[in-house]
PDBQT receptor file of N, H, CA, C and O in Angstrom, charges set to zero:
ATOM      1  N   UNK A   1      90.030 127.960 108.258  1.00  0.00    +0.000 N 
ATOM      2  CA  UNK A   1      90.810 129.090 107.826  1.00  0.00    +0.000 C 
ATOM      3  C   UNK A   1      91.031 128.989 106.326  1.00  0.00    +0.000 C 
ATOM      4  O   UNK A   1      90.686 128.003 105.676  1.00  0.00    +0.000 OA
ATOM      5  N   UNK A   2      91.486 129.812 105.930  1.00  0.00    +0.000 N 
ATOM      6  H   UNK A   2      91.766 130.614 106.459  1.00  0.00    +0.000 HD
ATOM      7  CA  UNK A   2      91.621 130.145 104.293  1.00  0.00    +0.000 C 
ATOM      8  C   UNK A   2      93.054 130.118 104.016  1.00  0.00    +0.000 C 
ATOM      9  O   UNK A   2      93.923 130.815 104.540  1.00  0.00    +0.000 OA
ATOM     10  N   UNK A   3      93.189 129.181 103.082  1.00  0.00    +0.000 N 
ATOM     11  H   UNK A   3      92.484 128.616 102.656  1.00  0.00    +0.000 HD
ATOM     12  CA  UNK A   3      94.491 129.302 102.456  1.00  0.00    +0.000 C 
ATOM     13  C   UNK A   3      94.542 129.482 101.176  1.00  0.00    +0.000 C 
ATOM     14  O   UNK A   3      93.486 129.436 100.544  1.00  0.00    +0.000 OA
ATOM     15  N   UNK A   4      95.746 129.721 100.525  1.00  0.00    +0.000 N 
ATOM     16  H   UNK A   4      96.603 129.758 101.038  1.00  0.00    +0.000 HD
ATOM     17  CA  UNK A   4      95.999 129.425  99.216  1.00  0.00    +0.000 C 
ATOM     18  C   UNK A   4      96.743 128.277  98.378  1.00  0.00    +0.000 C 
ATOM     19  O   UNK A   4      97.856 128.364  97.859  1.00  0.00    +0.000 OA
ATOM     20  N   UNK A   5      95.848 127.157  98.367  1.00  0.00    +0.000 N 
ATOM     21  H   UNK A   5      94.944 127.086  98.788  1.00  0.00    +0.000 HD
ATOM     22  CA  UNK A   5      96.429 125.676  98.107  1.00  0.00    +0.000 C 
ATOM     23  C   UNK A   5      96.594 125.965  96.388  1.00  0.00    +0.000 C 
ATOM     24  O   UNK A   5      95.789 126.641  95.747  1.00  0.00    +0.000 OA
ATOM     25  N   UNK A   6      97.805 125.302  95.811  1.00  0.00    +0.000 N 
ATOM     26  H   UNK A   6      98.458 124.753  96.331  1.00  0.00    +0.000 HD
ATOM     27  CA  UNK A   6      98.295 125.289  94.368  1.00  0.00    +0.000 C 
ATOM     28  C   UNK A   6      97.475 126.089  93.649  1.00  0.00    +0.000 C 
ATOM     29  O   UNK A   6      96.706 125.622  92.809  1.00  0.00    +0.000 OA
ATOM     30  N   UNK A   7      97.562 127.324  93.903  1.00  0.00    +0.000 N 
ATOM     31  H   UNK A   7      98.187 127.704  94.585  1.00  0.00    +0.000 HD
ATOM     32  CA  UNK A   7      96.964 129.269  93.586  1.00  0.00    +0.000 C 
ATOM     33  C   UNK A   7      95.741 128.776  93.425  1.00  0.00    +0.000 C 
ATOM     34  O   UNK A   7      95.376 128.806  92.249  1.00  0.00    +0.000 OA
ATOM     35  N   UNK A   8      94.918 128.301  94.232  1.00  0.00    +0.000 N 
ATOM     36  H   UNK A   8      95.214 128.276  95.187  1.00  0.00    +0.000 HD
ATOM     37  CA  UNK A   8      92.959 128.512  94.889  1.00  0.00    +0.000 C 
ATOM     38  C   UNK A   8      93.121 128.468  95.900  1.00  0.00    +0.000 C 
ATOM     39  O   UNK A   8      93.652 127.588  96.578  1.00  0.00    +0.000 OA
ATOM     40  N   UNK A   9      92.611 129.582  96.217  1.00  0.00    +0.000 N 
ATOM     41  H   UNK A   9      92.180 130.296  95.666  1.00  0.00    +0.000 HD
ATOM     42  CA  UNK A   9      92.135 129.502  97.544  1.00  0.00    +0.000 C 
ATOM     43  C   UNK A   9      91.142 128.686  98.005  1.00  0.00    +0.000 C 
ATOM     44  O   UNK A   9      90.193 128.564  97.229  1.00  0.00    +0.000 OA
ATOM     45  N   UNK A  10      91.059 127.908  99.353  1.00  0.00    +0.000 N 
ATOM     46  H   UNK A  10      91.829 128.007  99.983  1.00  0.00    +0.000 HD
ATOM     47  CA  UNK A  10      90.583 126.816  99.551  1.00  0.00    +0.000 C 
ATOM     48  C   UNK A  10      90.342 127.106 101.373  1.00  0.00    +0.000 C 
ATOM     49  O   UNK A  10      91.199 127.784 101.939  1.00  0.00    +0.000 OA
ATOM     50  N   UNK A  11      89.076 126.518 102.248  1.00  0.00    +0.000 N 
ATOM     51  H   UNK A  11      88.380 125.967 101.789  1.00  0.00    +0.000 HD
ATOM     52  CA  UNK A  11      88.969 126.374 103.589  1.00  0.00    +0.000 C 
ATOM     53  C   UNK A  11      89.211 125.241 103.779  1.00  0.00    +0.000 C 
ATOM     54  O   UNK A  11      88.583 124.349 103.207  1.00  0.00    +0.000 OA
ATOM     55  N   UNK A  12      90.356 124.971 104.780  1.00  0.00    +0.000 N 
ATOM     56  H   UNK A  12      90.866 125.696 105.244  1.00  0.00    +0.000 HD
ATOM     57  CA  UNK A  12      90.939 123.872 105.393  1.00  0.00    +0.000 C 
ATOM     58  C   UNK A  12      90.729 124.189 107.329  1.00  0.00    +0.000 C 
ATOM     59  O   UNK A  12      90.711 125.174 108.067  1.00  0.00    +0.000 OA
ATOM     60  N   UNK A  13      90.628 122.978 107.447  1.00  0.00    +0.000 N 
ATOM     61  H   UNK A  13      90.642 122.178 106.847  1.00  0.00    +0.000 HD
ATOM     62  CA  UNK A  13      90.585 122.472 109.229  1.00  0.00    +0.000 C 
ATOM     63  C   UNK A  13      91.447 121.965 109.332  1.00  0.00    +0.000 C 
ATOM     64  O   UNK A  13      91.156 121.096 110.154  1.00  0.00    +0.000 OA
ATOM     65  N   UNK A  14      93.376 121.725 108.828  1.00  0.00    +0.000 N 
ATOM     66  H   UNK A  14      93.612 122.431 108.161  1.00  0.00    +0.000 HD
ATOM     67  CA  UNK A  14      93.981 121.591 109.009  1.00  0.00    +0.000 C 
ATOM     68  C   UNK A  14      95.333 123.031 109.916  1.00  0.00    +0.000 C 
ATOM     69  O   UNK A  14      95.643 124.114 109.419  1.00  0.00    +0.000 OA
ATOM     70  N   UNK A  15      95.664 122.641 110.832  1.00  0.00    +0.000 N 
ATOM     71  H   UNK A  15      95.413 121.761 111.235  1.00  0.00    +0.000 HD
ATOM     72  CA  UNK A  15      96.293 123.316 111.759  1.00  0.00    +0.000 C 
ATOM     73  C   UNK A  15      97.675 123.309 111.403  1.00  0.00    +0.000 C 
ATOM     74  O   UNK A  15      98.348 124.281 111.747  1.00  0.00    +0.000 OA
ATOM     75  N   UNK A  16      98.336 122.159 110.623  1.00  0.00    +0.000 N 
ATOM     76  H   UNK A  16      97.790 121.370 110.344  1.00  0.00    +0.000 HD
ATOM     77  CA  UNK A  16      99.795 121.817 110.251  1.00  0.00    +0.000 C 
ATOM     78  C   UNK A  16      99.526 121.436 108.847  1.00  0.00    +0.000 C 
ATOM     79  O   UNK A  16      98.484 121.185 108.242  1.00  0.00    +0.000 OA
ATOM     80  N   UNK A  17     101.097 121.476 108.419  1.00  0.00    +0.000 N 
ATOM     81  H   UNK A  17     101.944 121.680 108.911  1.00  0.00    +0.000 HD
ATOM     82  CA  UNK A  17     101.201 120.680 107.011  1.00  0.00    +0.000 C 
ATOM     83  C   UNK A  17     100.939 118.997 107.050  1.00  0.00    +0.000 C 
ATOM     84  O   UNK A  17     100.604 118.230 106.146  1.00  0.00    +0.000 OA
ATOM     85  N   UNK A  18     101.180 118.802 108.205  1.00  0.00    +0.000 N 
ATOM     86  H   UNK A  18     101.452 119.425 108.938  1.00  0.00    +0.000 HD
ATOM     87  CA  UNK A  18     101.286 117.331 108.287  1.00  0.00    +0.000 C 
ATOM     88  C   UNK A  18      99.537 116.817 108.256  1.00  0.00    +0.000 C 
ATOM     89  O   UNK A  18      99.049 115.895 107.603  1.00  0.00    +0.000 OA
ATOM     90  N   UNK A  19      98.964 117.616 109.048  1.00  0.00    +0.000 N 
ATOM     91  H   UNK A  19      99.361 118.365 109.578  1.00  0.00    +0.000 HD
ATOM     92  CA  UNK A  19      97.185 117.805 109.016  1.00  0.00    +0.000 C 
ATOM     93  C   UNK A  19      96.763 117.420 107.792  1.00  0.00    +0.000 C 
ATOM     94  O   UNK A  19      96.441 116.303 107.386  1.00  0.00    +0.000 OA
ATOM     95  N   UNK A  20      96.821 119.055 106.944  1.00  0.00    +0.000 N 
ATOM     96  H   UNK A  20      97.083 119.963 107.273  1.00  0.00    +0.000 HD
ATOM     97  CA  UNK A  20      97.231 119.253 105.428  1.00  0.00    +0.000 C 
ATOM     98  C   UNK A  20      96.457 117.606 104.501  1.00  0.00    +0.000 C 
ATOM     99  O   UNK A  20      95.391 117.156 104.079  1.00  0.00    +0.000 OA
ATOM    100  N   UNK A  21      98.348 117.176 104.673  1.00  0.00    +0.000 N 
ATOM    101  H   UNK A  21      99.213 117.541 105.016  1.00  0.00    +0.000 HD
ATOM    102  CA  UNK A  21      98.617 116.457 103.479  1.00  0.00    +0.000 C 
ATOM    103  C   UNK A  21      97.677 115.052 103.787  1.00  0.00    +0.000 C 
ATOM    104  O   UNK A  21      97.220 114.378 102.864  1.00  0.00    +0.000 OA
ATOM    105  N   UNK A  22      97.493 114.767 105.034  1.00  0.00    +0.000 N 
ATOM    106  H   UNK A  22      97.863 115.314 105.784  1.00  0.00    +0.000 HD
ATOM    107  CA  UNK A  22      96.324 113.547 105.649  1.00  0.00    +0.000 C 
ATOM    108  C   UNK A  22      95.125 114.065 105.211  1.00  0.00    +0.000 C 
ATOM    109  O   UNK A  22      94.351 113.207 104.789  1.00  0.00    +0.000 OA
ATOM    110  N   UNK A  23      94.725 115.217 105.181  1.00  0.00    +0.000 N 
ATOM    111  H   UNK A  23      95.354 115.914 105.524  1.00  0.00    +0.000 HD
ATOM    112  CA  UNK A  23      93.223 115.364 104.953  1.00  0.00    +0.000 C 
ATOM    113  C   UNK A  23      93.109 115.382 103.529  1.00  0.00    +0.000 C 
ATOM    114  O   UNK A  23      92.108 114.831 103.072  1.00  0.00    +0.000 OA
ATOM    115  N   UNK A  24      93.877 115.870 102.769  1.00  0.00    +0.000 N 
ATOM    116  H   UNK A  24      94.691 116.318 103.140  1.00  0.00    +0.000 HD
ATOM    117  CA  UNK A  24      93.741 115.309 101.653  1.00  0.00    +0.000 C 
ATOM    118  C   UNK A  24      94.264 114.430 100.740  1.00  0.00    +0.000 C 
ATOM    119  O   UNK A  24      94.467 114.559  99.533  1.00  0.00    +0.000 OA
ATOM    120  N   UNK A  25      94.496 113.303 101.670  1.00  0.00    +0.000 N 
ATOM    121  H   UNK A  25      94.331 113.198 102.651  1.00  0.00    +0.000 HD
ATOM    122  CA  UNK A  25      94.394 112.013 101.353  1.00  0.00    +0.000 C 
ATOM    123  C   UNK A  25      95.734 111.531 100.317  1.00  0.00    +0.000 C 
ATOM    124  O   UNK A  25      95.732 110.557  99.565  1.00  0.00    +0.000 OA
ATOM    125  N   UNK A  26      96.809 112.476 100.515  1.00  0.00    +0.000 N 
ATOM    126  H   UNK A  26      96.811 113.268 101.125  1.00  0.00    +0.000 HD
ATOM    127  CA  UNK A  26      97.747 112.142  99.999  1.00  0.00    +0.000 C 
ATOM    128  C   UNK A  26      98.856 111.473  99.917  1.00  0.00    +0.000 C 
ATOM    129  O   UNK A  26      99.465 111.744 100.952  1.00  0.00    +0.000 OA
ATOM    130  N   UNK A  27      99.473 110.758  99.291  1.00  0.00    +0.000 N 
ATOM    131  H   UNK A  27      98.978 110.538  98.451  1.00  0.00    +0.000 HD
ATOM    132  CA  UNK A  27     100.957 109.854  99.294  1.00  0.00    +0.000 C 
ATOM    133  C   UNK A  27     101.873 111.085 100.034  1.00  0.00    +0.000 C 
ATOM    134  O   UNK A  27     102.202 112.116  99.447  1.00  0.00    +0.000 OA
ATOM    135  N   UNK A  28     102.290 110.693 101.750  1.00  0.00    +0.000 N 
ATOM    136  H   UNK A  28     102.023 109.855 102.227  1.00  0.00    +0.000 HD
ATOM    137  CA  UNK A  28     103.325 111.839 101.915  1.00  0.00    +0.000 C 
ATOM    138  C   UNK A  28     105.019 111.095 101.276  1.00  0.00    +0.000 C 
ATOM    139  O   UNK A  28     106.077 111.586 101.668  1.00  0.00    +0.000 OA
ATOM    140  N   UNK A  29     105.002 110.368 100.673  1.00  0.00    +0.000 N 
ATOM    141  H   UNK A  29     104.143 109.969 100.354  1.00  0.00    +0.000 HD
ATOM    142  CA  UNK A  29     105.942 109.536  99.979  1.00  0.00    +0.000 C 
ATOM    143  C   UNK A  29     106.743 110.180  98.698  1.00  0.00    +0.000 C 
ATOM    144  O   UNK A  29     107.965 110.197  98.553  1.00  0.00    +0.000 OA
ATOM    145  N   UNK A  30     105.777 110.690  97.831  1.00  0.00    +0.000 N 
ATOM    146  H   UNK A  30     104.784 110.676  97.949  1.00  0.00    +0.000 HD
ATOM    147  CA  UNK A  30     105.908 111.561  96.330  1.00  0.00    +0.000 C 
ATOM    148  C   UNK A  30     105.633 112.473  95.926  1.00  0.00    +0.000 C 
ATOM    149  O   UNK A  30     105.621 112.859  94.758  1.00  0.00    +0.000 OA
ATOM    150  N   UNK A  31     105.147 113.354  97.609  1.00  0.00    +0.000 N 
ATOM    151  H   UNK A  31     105.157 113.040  98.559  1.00  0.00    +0.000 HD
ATOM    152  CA  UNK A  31     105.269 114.944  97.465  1.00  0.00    +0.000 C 
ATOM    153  C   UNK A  31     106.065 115.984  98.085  1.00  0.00    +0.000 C 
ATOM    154  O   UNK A  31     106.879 115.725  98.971  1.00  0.00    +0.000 OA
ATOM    155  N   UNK A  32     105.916 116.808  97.775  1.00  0.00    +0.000 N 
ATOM    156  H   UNK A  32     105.255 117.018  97.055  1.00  0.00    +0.000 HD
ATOM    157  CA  UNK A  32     107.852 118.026  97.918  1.00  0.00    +0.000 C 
ATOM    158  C   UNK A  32     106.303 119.230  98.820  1.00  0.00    +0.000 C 
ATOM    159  O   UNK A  32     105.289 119.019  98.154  1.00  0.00    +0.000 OA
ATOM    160  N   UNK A  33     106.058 120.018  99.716  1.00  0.00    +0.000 N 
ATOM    161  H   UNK A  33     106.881 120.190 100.258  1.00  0.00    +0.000 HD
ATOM    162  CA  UNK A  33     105.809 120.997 100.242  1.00  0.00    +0.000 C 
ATOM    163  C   UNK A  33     106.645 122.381 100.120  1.00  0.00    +0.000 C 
ATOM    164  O   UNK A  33     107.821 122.627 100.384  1.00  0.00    +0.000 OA
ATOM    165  N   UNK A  34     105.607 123.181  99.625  1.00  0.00    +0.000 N 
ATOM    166  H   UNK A  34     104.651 122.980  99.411  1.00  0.00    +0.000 HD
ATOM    167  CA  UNK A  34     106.407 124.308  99.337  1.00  0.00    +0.000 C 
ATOM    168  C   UNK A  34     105.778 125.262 100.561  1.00  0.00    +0.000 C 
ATOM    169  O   UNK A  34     104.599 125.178 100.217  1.00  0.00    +0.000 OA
ATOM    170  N   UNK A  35     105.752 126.122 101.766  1.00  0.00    +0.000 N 
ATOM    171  H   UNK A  35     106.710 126.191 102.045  1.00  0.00    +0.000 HD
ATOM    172  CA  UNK A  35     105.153 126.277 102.560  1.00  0.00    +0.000 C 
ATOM    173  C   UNK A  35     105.348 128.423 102.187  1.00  0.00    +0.000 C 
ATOM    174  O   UNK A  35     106.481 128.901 102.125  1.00  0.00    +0.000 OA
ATOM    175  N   UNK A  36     104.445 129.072 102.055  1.00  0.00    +0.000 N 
ATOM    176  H   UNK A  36     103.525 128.684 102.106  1.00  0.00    +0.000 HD
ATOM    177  CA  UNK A  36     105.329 130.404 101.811  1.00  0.00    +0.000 C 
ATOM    178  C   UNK A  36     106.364 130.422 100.658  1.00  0.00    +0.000 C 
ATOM    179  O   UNK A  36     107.108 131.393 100.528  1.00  0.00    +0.000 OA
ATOM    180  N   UNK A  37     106.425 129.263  99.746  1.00  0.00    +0.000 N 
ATOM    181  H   UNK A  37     105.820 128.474  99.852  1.00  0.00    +0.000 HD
ATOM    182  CA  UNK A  37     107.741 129.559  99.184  1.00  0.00    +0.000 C 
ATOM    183  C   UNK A  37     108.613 128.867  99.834  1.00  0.00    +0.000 C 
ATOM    184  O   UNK A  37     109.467 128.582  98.994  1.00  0.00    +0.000 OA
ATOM    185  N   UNK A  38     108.958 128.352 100.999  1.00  0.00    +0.000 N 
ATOM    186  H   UNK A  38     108.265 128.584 101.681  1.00  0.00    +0.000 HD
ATOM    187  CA  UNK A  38     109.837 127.806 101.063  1.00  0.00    +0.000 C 
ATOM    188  C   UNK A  38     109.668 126.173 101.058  1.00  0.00    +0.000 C 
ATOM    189  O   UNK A  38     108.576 125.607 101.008  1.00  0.00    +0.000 OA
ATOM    190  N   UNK A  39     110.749 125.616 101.108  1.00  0.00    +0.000 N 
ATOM    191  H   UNK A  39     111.637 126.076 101.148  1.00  0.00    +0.000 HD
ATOM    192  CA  UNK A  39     110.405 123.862 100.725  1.00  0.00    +0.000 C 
ATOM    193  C   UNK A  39     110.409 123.328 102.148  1.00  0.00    +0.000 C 
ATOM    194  O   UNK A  39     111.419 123.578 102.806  1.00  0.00    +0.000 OA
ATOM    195  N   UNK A  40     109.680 122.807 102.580  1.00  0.00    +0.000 N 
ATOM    196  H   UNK A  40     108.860 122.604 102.046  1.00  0.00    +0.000 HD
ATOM    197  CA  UNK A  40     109.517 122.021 104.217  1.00  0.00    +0.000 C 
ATOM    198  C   UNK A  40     109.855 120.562 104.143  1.00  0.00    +0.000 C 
ATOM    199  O   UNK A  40     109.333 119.722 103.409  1.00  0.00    +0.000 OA
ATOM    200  N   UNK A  41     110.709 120.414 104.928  1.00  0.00    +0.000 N 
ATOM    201  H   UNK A  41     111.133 121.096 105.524  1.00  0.00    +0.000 HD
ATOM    202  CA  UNK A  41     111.377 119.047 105.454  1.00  0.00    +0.000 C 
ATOM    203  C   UNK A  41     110.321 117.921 105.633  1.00  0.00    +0.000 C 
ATOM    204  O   UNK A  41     109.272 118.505 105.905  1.00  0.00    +0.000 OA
ATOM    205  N   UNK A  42     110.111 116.605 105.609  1.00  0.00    +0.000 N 
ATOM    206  H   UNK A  42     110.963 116.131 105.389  1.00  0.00    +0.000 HD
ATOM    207  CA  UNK A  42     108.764 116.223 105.692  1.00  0.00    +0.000 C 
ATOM    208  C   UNK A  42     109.079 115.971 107.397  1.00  0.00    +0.000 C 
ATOM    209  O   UNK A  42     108.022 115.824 108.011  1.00  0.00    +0.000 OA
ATOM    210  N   UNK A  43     110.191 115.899 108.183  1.00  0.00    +0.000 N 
ATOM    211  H   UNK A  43     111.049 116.018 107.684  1.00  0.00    +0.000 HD
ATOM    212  CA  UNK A  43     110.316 115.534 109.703  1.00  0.00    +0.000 C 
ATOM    213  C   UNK A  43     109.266 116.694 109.861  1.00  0.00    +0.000 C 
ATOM    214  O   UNK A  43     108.246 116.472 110.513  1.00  0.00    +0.000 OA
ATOM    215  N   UNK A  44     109.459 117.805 109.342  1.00  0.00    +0.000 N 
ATOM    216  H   UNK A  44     110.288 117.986 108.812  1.00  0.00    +0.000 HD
ATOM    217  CA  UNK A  44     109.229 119.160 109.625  1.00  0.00    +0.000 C 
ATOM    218  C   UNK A  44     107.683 119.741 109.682  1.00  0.00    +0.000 C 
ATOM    219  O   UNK A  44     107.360 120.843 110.126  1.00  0.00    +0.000 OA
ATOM    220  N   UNK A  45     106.897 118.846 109.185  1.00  0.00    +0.000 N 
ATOM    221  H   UNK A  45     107.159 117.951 108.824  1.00  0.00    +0.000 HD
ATOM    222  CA  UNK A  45     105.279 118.526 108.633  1.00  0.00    +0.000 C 
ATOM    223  C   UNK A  45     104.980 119.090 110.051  1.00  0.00    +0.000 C 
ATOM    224  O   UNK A  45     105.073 120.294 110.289  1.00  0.00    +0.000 OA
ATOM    225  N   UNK A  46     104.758 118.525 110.622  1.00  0.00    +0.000 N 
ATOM    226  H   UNK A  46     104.683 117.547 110.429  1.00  0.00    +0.000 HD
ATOM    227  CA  UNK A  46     103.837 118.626 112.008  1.00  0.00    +0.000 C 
ATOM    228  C   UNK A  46     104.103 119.614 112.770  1.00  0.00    +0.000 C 
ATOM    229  O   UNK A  46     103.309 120.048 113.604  1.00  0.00    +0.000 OA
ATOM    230  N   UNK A  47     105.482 120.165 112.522  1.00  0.00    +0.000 N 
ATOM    231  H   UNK A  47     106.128 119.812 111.845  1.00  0.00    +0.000 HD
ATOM    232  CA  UNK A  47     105.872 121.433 113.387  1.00  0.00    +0.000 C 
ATOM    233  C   UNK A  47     105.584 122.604 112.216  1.00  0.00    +0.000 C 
ATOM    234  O   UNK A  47     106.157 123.674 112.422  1.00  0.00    +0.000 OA
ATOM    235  N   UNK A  48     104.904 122.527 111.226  1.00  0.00    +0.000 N 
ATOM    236  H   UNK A  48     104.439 121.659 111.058  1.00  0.00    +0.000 HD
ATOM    237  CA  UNK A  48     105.059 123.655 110.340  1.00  0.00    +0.000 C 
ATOM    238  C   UNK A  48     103.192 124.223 110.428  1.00  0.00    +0.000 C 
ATOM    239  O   UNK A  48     102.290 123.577 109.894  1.00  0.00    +0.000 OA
ATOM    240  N   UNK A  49     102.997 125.380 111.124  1.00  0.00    +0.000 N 
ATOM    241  H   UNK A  49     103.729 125.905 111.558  1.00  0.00    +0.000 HD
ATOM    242  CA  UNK A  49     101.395 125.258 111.644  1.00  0.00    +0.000 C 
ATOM    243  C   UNK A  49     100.983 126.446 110.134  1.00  0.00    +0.000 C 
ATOM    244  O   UNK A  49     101.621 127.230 109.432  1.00  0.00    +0.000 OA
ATOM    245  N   UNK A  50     100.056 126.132 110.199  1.00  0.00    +0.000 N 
ATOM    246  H   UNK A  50      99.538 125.496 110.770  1.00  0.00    +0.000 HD
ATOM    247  CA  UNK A  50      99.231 126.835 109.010  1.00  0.00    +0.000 C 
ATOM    248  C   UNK A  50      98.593 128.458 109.779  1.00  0.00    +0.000 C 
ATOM    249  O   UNK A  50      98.314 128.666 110.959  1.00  0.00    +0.000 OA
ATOM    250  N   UNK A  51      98.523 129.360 108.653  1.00  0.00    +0.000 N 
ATOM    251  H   UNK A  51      98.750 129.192 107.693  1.00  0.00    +0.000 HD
ATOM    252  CA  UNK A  51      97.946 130.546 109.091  1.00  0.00    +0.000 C 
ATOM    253  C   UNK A  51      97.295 131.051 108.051  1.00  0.00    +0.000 C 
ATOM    254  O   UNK A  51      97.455 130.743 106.870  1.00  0.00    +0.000 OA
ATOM    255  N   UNK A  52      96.239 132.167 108.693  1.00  0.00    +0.000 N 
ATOM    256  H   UNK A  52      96.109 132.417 109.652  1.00  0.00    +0.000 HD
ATOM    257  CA  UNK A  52      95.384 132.203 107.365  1.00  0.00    +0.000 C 
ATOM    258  C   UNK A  52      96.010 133.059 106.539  1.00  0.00    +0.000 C 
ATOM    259  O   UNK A  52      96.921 133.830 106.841  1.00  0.00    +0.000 OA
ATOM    260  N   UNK A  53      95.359 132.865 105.187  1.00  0.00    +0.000 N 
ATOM    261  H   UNK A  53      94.619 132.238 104.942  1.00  0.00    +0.000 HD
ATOM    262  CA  UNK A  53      96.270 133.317 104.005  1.00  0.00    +0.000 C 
ATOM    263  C   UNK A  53      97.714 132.891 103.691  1.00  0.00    +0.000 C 
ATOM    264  O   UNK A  53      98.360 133.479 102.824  1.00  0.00    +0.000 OA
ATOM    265  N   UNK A  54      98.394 131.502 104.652  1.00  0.00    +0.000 N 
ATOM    266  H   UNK A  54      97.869 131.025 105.356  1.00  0.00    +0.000 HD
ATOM    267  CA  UNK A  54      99.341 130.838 104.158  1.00  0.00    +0.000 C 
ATOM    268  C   UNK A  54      99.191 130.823 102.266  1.00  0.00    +0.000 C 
ATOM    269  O   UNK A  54      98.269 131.176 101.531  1.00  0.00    +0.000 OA
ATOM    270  N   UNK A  55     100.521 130.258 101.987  1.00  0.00    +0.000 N 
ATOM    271  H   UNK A  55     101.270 129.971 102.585  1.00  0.00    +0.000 HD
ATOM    272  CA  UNK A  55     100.445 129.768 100.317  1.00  0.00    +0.000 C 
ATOM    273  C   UNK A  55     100.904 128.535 100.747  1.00  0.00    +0.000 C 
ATOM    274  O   UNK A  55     101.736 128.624 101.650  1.00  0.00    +0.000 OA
ATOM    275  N   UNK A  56     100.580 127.221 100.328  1.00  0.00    +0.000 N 
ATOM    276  H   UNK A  56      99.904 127.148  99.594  1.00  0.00    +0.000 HD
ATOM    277  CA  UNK A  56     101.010 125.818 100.248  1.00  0.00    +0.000 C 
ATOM    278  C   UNK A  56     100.955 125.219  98.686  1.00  0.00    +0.000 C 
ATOM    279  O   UNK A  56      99.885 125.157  98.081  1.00  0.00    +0.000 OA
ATOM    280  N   UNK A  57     102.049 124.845  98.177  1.00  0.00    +0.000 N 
ATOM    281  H   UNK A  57     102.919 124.895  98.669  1.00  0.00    +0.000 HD
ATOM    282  CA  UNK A  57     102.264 124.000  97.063  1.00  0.00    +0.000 C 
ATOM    283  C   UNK A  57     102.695 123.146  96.988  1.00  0.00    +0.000 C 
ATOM    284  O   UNK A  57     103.810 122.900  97.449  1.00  0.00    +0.000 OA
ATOM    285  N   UNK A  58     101.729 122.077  96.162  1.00  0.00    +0.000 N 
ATOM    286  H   UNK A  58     100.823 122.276  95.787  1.00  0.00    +0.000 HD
ATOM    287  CA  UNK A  58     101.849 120.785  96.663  1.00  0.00    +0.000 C 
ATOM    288  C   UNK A  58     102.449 119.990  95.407  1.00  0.00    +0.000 C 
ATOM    289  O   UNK A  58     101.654 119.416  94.663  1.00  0.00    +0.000 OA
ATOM    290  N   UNK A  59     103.819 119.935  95.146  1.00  0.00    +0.000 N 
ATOM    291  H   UNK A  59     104.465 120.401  95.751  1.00  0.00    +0.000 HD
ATOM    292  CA  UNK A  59     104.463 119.296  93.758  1.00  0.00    +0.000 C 
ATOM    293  C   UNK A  59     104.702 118.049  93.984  1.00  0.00    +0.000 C 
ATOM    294  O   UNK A  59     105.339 117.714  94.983  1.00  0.00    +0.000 OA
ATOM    295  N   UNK A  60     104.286 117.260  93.197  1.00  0.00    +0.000 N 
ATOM    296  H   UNK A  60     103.768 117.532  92.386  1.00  0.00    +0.000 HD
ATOM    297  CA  UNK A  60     104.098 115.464  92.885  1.00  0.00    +0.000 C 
ATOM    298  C   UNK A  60     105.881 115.387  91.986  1.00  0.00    +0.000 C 
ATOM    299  O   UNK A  60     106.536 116.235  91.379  1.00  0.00    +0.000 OA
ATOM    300  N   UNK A  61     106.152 113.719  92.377  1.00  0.00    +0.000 N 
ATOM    301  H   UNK A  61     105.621 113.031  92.870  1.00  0.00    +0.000 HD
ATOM    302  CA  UNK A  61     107.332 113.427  91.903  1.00  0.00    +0.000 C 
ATOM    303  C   UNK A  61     106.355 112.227  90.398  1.00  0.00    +0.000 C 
ATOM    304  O   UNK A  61     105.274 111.638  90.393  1.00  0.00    +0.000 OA
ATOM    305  N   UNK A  62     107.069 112.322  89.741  1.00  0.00    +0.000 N 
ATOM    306  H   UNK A  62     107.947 112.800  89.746  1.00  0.00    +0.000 HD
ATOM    307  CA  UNK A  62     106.520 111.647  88.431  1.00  0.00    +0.000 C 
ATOM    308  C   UNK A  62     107.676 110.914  87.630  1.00  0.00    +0.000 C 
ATOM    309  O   UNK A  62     108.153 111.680  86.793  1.00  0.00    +0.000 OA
ATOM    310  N   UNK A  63     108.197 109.817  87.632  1.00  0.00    +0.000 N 
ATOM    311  H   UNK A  63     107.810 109.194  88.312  1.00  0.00    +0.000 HD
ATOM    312  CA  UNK A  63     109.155 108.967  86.752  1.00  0.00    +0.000 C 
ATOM    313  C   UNK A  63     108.352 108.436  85.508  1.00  0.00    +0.000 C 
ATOM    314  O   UNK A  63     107.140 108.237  85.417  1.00  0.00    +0.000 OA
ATOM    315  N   UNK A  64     109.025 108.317  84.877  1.00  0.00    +0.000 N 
ATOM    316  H   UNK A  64     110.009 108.479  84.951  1.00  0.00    +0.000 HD
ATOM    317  CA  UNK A  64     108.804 107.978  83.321  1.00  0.00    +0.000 C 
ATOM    318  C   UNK A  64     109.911 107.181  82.658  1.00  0.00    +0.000 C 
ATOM    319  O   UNK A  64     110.727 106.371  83.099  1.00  0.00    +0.000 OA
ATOM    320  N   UNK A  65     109.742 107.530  81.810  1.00  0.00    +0.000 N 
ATOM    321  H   UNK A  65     109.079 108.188  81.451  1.00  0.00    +0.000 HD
ATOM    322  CA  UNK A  65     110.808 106.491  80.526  1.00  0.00    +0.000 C 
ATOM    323  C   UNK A  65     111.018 106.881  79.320  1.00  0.00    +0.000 C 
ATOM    324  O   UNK A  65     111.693 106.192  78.556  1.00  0.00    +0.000 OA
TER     325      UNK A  65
């Protein structure tokens, strides 16, 4: 299905956010899900199912000095 991952559209075989963030191989540790605009709980990953033409944004946490 077709989504719109961080504004590209992109074909994913992921069914959930939780799918999602495993297939692409990400730290679910230091990222925030924005699902539609709204921010998703990470308990919330696996119950949050993808549809086509979803929007998903995927914002990284970054510390510095």
């Amino acid at each position: 299905m077709e989504i719109t991952l961080n504004g590209e559209v992109k074909k994913v075989e992921a069914e959930n956010i939780h799918d999602l963030v495993k297939s692409l191989g990400l730290d679910s540790d230091g990222v925030v899900i924005l699902h539609n605009d709204e921010v998703v709980k990470k308990n919330l990953w696996s119950r949050s199912n993808l549809n086509l033409r979803d929007s998903v944004e995927v914002l990284y946490f970054v510390s510095g000095g």
